[in-house]
C-alpha positions, 0 to 999 in steps of 0.5 A: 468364829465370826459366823456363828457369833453374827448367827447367834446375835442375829438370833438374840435380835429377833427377841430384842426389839432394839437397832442395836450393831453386832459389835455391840454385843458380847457372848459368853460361851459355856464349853463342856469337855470332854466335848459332849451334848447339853441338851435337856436330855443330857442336862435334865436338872440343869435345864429344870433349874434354870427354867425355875429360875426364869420361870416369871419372864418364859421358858427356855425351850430345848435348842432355843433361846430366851430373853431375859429382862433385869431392871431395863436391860435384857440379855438372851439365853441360848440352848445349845447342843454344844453349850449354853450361850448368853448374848449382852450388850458389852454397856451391860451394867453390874446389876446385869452382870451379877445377875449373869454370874448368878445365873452361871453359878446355878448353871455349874452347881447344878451341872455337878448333879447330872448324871452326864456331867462333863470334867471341866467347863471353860467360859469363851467370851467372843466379841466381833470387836476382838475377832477371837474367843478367849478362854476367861475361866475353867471350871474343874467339875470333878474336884471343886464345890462351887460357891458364887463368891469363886465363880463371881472372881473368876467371871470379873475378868469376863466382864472387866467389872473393874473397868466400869 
C-alpha cells in the first residue's frame, strides 16, 4: 500500500507547488467491483461529466491527473484504470470537503448510467500515517438512487468532519 500511495503523492506533488511530507496527505480511492477498468473508454459519461465540472480550472486527461483549486486549497484528481483517486492534505477544510463529496456524488450518479458500470463502489481511504486502507463506505450501484445528503453521511467518517 505504501508505494503506490508515495507514488500517487509524488504525482499530486508535481502539479502542487508546495513543500509539503507524504504524511500530510490523504487518498480517497473509488474501487469498482467486481474489479473492472475505468478508463474513459469504459466510463465515457462519467468522465464527460466530471471534465464539465472542472472545465474552468483544466481538463482531466485519460490515465492522468489534474489538480483542482477550491478558495485556497487544492486537491488532485486522478484517472486510474483501477479507480479514480483523489489526493488532499489531511488539514483539508469543510469547504474542501463538501466540494469533494460533490464531486464523488456526481461520480456515482453519473456511474448508474454507463454502460459498464460496476455493482458496487467502495471508497479506501489511505494515509501513510495509518500504513493501511480502510474501506470507509460502499456503495450499491444496482439497488440504490444516490442523493448528496446519502453519499455526504457516509463520506463524514472519511473525512471525520465531526473532529474539525
Amino acid at each position: 500500500m505504501t508505494n503506490s500511495l508515495n507514488k500517487s503523492i509524488d504525482r499530486a506533488l508535481v502539479l502542487w507547488d508546495k513543500n509539503v511530507k507524504h504524511e500530510d496527505f490523504i487518498c480517497l480511492k473509488i474501487i469498482p467491483f467486481p474489479k473492472s477498468c475505468c478508463c474513459f473508454y469504459c466510463w465515457p459519461k462519467v468522465w464527460n461529466v466530471i471534465n464539465e465540472m472542472i472545465k474552468p480550472q483544466g481538463q482531466i486527461q485519460d490515465e492522468g491527473d489534474v489538480l483542482l483549486k477550491v478558495d485556497d486549497e487544492e486537491y488532485v484528481l486522478e484517472c486510474h484504470e483501477s479507480g479514480p483517486e483523489i489526493i488532499l492534505l489531511a488539514t483539508a477544510s469543510i469547504t474542501l470537503l463538501t466540494a469533494i463529496i460533490n464531486l464523488i456524488s456526481c461520480l456515482l450518479n453519473h456511474l448508474q448510467k454507463e454502460r459498464k458500470k460496476p455493482k458496487e463502489v467502495s471508497i479506501v481511504k489511505k494515509q501513510i500515517t495509518q500504513q493501511q486502507e480502510k474501506v470507509v463506505c460502499k456503495f450499491d450501484l444496482e439497488n440504490k438512487a444516490f442523493t448528496l445528503e446519502t453519499i455526504s453521511k457516509k463520506l463524514e467518517k472519511a473525512f471525520e468532519i465531526e473532529n474539525k
